[in-house]
C-alpha positions as CSV (number, residue, x, y, z in Angstrom):
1,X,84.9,104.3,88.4
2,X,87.0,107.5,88.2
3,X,87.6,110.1,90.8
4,X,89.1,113.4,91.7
5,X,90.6,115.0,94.6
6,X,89.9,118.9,95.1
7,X,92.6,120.4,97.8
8,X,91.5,123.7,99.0
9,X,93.7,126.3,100.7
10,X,96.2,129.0,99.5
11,X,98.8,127.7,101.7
12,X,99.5,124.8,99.6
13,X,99.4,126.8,96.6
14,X,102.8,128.9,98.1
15,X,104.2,125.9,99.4
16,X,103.7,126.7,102.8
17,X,102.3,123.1,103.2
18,X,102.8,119.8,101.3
19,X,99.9,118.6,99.8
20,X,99.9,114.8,102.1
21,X,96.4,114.7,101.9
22,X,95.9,114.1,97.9
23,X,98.7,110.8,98.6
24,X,97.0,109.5,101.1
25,X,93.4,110.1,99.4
26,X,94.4,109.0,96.0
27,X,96.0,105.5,98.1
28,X,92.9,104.4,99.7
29,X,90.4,105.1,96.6
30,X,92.9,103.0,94.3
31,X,93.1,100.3,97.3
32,X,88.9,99.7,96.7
33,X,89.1,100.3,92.6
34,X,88.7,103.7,92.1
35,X,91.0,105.3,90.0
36,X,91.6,109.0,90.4
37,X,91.7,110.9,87.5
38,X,92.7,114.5,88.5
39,X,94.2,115.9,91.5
40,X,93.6,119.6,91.5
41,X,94.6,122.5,94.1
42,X,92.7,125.8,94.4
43,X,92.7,128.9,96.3
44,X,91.0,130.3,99.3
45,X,88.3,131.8,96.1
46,X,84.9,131.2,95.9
47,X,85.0,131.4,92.0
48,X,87.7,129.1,91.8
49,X,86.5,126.6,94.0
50,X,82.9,126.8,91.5
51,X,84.8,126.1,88.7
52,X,87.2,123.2,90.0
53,X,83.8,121.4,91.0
54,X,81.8,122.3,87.9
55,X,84.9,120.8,86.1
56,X,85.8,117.9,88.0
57,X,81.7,117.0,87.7
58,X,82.6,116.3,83.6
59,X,85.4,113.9,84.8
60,X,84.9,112.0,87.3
61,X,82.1,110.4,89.0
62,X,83.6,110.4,92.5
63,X,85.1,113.9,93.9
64,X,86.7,114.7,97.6
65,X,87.2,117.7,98.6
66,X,89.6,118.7,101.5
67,X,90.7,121.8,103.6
68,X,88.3,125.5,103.8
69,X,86.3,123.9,106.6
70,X,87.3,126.1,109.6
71,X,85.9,128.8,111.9
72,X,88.0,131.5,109.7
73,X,87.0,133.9,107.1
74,X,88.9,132.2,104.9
75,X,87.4,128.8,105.3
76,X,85.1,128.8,102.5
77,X,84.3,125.5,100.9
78,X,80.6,124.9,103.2
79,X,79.9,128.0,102.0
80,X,80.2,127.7,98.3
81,X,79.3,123.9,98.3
82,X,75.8,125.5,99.3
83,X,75.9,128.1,96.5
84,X,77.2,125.2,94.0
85,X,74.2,122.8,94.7
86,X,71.9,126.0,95.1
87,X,70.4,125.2,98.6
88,X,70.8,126.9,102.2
89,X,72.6,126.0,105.2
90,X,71.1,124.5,107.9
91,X,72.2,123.7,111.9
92,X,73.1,119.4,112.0
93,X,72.1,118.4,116.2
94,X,74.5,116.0,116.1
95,X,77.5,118.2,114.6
96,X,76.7,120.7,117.2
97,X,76.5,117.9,119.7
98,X,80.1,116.8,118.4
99,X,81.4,120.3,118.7
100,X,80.2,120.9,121.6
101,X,81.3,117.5,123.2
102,X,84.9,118.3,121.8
103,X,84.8,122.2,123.6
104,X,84.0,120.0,127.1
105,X,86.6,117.9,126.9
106,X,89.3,120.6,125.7
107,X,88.3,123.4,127.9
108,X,85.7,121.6,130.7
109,X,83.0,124.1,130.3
110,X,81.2,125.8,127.2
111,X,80.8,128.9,128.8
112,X,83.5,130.3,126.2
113,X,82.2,128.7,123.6
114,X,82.4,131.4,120.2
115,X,79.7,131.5,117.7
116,X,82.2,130.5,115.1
117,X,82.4,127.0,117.0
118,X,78.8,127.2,116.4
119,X,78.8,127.5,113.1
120,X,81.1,124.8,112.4
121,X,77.4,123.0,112.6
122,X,75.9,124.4,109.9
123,X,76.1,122.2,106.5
124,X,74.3,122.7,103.6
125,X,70.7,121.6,103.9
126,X,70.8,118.7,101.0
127,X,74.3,116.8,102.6
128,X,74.5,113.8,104.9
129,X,76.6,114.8,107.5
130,X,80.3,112.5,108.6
131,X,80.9,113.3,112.4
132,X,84.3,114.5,112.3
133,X,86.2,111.8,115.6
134,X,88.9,114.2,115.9
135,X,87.9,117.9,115.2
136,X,85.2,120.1,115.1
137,X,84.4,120.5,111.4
138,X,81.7,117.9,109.8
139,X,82.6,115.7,106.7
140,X,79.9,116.8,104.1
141,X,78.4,113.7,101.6
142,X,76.6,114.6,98.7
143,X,74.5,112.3,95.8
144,X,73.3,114.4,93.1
145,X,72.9,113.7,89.7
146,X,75.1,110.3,89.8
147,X,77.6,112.1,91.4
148,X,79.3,111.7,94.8
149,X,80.8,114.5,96.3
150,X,82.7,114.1,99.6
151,X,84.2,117.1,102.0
152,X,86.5,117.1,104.8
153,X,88.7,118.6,106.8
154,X,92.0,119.7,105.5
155,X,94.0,118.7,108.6
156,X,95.7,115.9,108.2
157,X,95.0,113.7,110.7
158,X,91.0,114.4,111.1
159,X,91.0,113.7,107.3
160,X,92.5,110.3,107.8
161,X,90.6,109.2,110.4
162,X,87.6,110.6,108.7
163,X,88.7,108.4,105.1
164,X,89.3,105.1,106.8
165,X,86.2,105.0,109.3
166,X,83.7,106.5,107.3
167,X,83.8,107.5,103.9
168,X,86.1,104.4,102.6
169,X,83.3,101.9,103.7
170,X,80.9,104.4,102.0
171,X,82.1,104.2,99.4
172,X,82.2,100.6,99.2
173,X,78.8,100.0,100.3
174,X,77.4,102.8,97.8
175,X,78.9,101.9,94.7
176,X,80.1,98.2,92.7
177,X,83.0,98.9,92.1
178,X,85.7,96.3,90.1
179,X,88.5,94.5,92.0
180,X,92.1,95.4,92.0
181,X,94.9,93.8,93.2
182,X,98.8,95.2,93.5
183,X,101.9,93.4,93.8
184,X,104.8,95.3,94.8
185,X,108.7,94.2,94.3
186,X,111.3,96.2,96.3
187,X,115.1,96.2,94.3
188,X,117.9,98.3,95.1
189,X,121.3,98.5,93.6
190,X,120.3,98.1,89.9
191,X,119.0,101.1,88.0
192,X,115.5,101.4,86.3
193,X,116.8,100.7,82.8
194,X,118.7,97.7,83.5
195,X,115.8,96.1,85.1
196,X,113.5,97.2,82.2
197,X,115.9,95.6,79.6
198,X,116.2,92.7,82.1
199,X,112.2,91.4,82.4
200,X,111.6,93.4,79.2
201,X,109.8,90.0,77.6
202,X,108.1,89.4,81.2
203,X,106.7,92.5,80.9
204,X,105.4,92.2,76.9
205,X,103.7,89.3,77.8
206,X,101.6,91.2,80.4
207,X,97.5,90.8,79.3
208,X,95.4,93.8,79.1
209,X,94.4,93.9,82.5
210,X,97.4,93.8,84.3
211,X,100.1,96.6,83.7
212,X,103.4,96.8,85.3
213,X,104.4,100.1,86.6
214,X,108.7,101.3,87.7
215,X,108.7,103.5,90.4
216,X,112.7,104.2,90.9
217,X,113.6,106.3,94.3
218,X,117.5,107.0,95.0
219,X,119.3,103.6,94.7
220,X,116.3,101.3,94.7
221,X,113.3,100.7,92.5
222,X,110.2,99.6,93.5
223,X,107.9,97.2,90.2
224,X,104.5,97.4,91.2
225,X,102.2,94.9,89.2
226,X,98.5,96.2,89.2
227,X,95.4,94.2,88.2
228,X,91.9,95.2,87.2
229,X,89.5,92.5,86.7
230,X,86.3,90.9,88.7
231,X,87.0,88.0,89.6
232,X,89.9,88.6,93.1
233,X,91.0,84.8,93.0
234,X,91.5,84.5,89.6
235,X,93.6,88.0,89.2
236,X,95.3,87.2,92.3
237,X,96.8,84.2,91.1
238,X,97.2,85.7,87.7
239,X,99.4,88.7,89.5
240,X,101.4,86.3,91.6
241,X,102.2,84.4,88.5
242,X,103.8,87.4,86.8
243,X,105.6,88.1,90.1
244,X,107.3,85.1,90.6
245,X,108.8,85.7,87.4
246,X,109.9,88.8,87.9
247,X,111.5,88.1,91.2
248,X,113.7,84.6,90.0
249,X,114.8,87.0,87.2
250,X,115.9,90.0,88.8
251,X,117.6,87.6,91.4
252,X,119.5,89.0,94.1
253,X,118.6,93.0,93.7
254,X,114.7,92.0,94.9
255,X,114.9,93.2,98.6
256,X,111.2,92.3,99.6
257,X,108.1,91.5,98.1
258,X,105.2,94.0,100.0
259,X,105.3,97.9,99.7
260,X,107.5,98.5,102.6
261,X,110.4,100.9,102.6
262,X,114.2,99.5,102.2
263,X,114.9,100.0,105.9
264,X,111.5,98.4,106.9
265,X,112.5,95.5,105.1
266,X,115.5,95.1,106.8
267,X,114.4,95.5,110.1
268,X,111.9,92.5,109.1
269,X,114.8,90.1,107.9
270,X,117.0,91.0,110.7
271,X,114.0,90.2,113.2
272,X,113.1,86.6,111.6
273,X,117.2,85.8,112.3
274,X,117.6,87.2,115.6
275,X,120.5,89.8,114.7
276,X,121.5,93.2,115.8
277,X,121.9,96.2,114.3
278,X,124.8,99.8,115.0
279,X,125.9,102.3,113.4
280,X,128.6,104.5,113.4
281,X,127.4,107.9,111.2
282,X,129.4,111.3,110.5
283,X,128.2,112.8,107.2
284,X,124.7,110.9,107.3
285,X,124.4,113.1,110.9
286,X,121.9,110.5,112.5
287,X,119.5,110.1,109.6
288,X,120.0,106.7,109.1
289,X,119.3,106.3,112.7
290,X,115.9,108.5,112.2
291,X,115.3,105.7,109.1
292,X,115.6,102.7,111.5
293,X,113.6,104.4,114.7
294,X,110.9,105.6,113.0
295,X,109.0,102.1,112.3
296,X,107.6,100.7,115.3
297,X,109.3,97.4,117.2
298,X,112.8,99.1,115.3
299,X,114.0,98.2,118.9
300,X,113.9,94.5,118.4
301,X,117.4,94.6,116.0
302,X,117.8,98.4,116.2
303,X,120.7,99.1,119.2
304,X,121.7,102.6,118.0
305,X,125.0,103.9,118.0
306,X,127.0,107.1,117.4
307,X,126.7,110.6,115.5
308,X,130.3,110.6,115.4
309,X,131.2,113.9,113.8
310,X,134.5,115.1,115.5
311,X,137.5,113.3,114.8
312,X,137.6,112.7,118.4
313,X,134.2,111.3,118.9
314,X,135.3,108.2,116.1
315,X,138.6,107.3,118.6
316,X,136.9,107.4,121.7
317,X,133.8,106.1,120.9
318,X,134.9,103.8,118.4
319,X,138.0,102.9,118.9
320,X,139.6,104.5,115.4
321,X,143.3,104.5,115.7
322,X,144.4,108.5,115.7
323,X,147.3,107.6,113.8
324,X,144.5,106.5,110.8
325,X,142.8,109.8,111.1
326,X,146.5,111.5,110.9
327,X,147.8,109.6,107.5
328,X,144.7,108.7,105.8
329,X,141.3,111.4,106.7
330,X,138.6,111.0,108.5
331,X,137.4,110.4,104.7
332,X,139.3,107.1,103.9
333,X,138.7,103.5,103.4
334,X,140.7,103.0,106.4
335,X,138.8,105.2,108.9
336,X,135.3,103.6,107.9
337,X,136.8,100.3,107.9
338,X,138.0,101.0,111.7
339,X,134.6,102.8,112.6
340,X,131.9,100.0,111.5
341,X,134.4,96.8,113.5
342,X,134.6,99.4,116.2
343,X,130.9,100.2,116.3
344,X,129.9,95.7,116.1
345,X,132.9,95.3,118.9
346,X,132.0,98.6,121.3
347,X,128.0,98.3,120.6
348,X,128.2,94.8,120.6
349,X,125.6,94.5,117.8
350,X,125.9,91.4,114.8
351,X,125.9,94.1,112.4
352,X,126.9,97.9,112.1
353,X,127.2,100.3,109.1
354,X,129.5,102.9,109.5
355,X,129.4,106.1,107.1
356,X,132.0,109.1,106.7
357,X,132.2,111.3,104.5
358,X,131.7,114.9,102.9
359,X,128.3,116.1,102.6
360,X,129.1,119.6,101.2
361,X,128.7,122.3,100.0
362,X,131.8,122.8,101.2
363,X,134.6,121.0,102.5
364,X,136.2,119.2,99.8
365,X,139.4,118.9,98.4
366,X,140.8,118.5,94.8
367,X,141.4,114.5,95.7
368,X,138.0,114.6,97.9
369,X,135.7,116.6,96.6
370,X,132.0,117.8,98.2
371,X,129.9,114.4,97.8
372,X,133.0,112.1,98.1
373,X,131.6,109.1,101.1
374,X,132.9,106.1,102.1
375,X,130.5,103.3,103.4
376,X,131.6,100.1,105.6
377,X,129.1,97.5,106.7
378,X,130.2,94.3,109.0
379,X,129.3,91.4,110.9
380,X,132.7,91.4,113.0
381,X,133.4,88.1,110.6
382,X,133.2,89.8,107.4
383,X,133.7,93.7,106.6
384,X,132.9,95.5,103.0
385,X,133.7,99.2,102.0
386,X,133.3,101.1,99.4
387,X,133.5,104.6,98.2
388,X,131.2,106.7,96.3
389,X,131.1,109.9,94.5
390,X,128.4,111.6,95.1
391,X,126.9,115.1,93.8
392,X,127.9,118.7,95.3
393,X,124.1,118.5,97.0
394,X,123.8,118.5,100.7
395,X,120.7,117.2,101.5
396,X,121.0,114.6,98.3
397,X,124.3,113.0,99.5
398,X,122.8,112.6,103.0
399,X,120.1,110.2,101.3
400,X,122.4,109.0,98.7
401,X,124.6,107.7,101.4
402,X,122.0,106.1,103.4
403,X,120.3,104.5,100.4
404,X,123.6,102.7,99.6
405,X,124.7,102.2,103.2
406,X,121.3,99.5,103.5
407,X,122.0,98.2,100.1
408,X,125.0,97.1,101.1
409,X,123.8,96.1,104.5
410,X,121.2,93.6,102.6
411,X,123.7,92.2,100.3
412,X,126.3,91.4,103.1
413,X,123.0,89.6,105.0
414,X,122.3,87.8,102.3
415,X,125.6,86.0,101.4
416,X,124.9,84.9,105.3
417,X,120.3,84.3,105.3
418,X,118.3,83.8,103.2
């Protein structure tokens, strides 16, 4: 069962927006066996928008559509999906109903209600109409001619909503679709290559059915093992077979086994111990912070800690020795050293990672150039540092320098939990 996702909207087109839609989409049809063939993106243009469809129709036997379903001119799509299937648009009672309960509750009256709210009932006459939970615009679902056609809103979040409550379990119900399983290994600190030379007779001994995919991301690499088949028991155990493996082979870089960022995973081991987590950042300006905070229950091992920029900031919040600062740099193995034990003795955390460093694109020297960083982690018992040379990008050394700052952070908790 193939599919295709159509994103509509010349804002994504100039890069105005970032097409989030087609990731999440393509996620939830693969999670019920549908594979998506083509992700396309047209303009705000009735002709292309005709010819995407009449395309997409020759390749796939599922296509969603997303975005051109405002009250605007330029929200096309209901429109043109009318002219495509040759039929006329018609008022839906209970899209008007929706729009009009959503213009209560927002404004308490619908004495201003516009006729362009209105119209956002109006569908073409041969669709079966998705109430839209979180917005005014209807999904549209269409069966013609074998094929299903699915439209929705281009916002975000009424997309979601709109994918998981209604159209996912559409789907299902609609079509049989095949079973498919995925397996996903999380590594960091060993590069792409070496792992592909390392399980390279794991991997030739895959069957058919299952294929093993690398997926590398700035210090880690993610192996995802995905299975097609019929029987779910049978390819389950097939999958965790494989896995297994893979994992007592690659050893000690295997960080988790779910699809769960590095820091998520983290979090999760630090939680099962009962341990705490600091940090101390200067180059890295709070982002590994953001990493941490932005997961829910981060709290439970997450203390926080310090953007500690200035020079001052790292003596008096830290308790770095001036006199370090003075002979070695704020970018030294000495100062990070002192920062991380300063940030697990003054935070009073288990653990702390401590980053300084220069993030460029200017600011270096001829023995520390732009992208030089030194990285501490500790557990007051046991300190590590190391330094890394880094590119002359700004944004790229900030993640570069988080990335290895919780590589380092899981090895050090792993010569002390398993």
């Amino acid at each position: 069962m193939l599919a295709e996702i159509i994103t509509i909207g010349d804002e994504i087109l100039i890069g105005q927006i970032v097409d989030t839609n087609s990731a999440f989409i393509a996620q939830q049809l693969n999670a019920i066996g549908i594979r998506v063939k083509q992700i396309s993106s047209v303009s705000d243009d009735k002709g292309h928008i005709l010819t995407a469809l009449a395309e997409a129709k020759n390749r796939a036997d599922v296509i969603l559509i997303t975005g051109g379903l405002g009250p605007t001119k330029d929200d096309i799509t209901k429109k043109t999906l009318a002219e495509y299937f040759d039929v006329g648009l018609i008022e839906n009672k209970d899209a008007l109903a929706n729009v009009e309960a959503i213009f209560l509750r927002l404004r308490g009256t619908l004495t201003n209600m516009l006729d362009v709210n209105k119209q956002q009932a109006l569908v073409p006459e041969n669709c079966e109409v998705i109430l839209n939970k979180n917005g005014t615009a209807p999904g549209m679902w269409f069966n013609v001619d074998g094929k299903i056609y699915m439209s929705m809103p281009g916002v975000p979040h009424e997309m979601m909503y709109m994918m998981e409550d209604s159209v996912i379990p559409k789907l299902k119900a609609t079509l049989k679709l095949p079973v498919i399983i995925h397996k996903t290994i999380l590594t960091a600190g060993e590069g792409e290559s070496y792992l592909a030379q390392k399980i390279e007779d794991i991997e030739d001994s895959l069957p058919s059915h299952i294929k093993l995919a690398y997926l590398p991301k700035l210090g880690q690499v993610r192996l995802r093992l995905s299975g097609y088949g019929e029987d779910a028991i049978t390819l389950k155990q097939e999958i965790d077979t494989f896995a297994a493996r893979i994992v007592e082979r690659v050893g000690n870089a295997v960080i988790a086994q779910e699809d769960i960022p590095l820091e998520k995973a983290i979090l999760n081991k630090m939680g099962a111990n009962g341990l705490t987590l600091s940090v101390a950042e200067s180059c890295t300006g709070g982002y590994i912070s953001h990493l941490f905070t932005q997961h829910p229950g981060a709290s439970k091992v997450f203390l926080g800690g310090g953007v500690t920029y200035a020079n001052e900031l790292k003596e008096e919040l830290l308790g770095v020795k001036s006199a370090t600062i003075s002979q070695y740099g704020a970018v030294s193995g000495e100062t990070v050293t002192e920062m991380v034990e300063g940030a697990v003795k003054h935070f009073k955390s288990d653990y702390a990672i401590a980053v300084t460093g220069i993030a460029g694109p200017d600011g270096g020297t001829e023995d520390k150039p732009v992208g030089t960083v030194w990285i501490g982690v500790s557990n007051g018992g046991k300190t590590q540092i190391k330094k890394f040379t880094f590119g002359n990008k700004r944004v790229q050394n900030i993640e570069r320098s988080a990335i290895s700052a919780l590589s380092m952070l899981n090895t050090l908790l792993g010569e002390n939990i398993k």
